[in-house]
N, C-alpha and C positions, 0 to 999 in steps of 0.2 A: 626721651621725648624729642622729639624732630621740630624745628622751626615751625613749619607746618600744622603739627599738632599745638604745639603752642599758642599762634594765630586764631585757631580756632578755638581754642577755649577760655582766651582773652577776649575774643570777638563775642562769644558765648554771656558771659560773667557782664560784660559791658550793654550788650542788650538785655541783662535783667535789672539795668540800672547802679551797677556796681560803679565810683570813684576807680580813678588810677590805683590810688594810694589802696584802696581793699583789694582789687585784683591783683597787686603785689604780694600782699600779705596772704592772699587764697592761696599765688601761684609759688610764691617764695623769692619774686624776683623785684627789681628797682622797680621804680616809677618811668626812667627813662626808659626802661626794656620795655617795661609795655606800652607804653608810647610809641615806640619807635615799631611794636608789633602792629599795632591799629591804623597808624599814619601811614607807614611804608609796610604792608603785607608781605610784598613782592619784591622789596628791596628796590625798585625801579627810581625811586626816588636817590638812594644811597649810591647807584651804581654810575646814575648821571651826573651825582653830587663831584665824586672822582673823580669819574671822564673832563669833571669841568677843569679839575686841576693839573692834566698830563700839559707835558709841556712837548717841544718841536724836537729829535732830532737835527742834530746839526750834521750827522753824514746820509743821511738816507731820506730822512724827512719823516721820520713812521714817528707816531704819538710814544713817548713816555712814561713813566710809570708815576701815578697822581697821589700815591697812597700817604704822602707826609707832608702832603698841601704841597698849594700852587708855588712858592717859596722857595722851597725843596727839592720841585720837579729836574731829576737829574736834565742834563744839556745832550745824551747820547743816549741809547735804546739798550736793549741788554745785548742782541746780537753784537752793535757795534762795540758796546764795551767791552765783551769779552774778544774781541778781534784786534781792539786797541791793545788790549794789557799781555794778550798771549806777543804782539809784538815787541812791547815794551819791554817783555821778561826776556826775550830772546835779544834785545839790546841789550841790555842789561848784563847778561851770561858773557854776551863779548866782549864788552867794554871791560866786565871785572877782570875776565881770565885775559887779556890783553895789560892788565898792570894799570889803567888809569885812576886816578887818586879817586874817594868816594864823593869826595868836594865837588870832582867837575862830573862825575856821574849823576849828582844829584843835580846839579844845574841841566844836564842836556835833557833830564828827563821831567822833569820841572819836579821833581821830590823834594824831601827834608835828608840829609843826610842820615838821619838815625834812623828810615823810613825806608833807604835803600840798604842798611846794615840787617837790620829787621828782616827782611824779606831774604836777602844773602843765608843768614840764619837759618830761614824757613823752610827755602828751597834745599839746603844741603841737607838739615838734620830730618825734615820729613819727607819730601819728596828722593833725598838719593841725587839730588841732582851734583853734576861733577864741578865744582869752584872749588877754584886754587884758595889756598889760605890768603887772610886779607896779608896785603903789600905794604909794607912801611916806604912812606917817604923817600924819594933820592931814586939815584942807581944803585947796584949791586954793592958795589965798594961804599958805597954812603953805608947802607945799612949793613954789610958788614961790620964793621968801623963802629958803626952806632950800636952792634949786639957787643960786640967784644968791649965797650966803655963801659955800659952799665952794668955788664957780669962783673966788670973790675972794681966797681965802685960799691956793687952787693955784696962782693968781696972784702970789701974795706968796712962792710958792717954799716952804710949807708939803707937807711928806707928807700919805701916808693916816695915819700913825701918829699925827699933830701934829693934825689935823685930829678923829680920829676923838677925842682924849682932850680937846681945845674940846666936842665933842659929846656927848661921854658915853657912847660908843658905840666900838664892836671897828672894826680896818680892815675887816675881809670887807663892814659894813654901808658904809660911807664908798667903797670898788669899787665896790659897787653900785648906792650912788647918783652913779658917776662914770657909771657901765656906760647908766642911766636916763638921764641927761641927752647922752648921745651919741645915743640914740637918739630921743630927741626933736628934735635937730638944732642942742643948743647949740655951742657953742664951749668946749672943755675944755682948756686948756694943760697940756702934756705933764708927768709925774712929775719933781720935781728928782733931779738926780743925788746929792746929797750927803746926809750921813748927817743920820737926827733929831736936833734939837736943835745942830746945829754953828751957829755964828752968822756965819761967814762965806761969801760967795758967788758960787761962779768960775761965769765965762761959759763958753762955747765959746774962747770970742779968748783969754779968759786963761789958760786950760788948754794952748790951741796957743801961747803964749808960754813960758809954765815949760815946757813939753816940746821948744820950741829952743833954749830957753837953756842944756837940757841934765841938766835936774835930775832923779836916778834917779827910777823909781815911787813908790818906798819917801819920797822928800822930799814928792814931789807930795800924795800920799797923807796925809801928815802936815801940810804947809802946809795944804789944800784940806779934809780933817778925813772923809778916807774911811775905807772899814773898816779895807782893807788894801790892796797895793799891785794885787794882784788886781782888784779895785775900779777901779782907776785906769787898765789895762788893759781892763777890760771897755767903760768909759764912752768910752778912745781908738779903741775898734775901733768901738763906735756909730757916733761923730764922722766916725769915716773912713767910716762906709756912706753916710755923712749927706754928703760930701764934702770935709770937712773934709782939708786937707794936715798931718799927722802923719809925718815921715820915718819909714821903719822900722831899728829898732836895736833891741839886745838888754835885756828890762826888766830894768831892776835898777842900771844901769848908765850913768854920763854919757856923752853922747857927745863924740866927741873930733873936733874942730875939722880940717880940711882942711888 
């Protein structure tokens, strides 16, 4: 049924004396719909309503779009907005691939920082578009210097956490410059199992030792300085994908001799 017919059989029901509230329950709709069909038929009412809330262009001068109130009313029209932003993306491509830090991209463009990473993101992975991988900090030799540190210190069986507080800096940045140097084709030795800060450090072979000899999770976990025995669990079932021989028994529990 069409707006139209609607109207008319609201308009119908209403001159045999029918309430809102019955013509609702005839037609299956609110009180406010049929209100809204009887008072404004034509919509002429609704369409001025709008019009009243578009606001100015500020490049052109053309009206606005009014649809989320007067409040709302964007400050540019759509042509011009879309003229502004295809320009801003095209700064945007030069400043990245030109090396300037995301910090003063997001100032010249009046953005958020995560807002221009976001859209970096966007543009490479759906559009195709060509940006360099994101730039760490310094010159060349900075961030050289700065890859070859923390591969030595991931080396050394340090986390992101251990690492990122040497640096001065959150884990999410110390990821990403693990994320950076993989993809340049370094050689990145894998996350230690063990918790920050524990100062001792099981291998594979010594983990598969304490787990024949029989020692619940809950021991391992606490020799070896995991979180909890869950922990101890997660890192045996790695081991085992890894091929590690781990017999299976139940966690919590020594196993019992043959």
């Amino acid at each position: 049924m069409t707006r139209a017919e609607k109207v008319a059989r609201a308009q119908q029901l209403r001159s045999e004396g029918l309430k809102l509230r019955e013509i609702g329950e005839e037609m299956g709709y609110s009180i406010s719909a049929v209100n809204a069909w009887l008072c404004d038929p034509d919509r002429s009412a609704e369409v001025a309503r709008k019009d009243s809330y578009r606001g100015t262009c500020e490049e052109c001068g053309a009206r606005t779009d009014g649809s989320n109130g007067a409040p709302n009313a964007p400050s540019q029209c759509a042509d011009c907005h879309r003229t502004r932003n295809a320009e801003r993306n095209k700064r945007l491509v030069e400043m990245w691939n030109a090396g300037e830090p995301t910090s003063h991209i997001a100032k010249k463009l009046e953005m958020d920082e995560r807002a221009v990473l976001s859209w970096v993101n966007f543009r490479r992975e759906r559009h195709g578009t060509d940006l360099q991988l994101r730039r760490l900090g310094g010159d060349a030799d900075d961030r050289d210097a700065r890859h070859r540190q923390i591969i030595e210190w991931r080396s050394e069986g340090l986390t992101n956490a251990d690492i990122a507080e040497r640096l001065g800096t959150t884990k999410e940045s110390v990821s990403t410059m693990f994320a950076y140097c993989r993809r340049l084709g370094l050689d990145v030795p894998p996350a230690p199992f063990l918790r920050r800060g524990n100062p001792r450090k099981a291998t594979a072979e010594q983990l598969e030792q304490l787990w024949a000899e029989g020692l619940t999770t809950a021991q391992i976990a606490d020799f070896c300085g995991y979180a909890c025995p869950g922990s101890v669990c997660s890192v045996v079932a790695e081991l085992r994908r890894r091929g590690r021989n781990f017999p299976a028994r139940r966690p919590g529990r020594r196993a019992v001799a043959a």
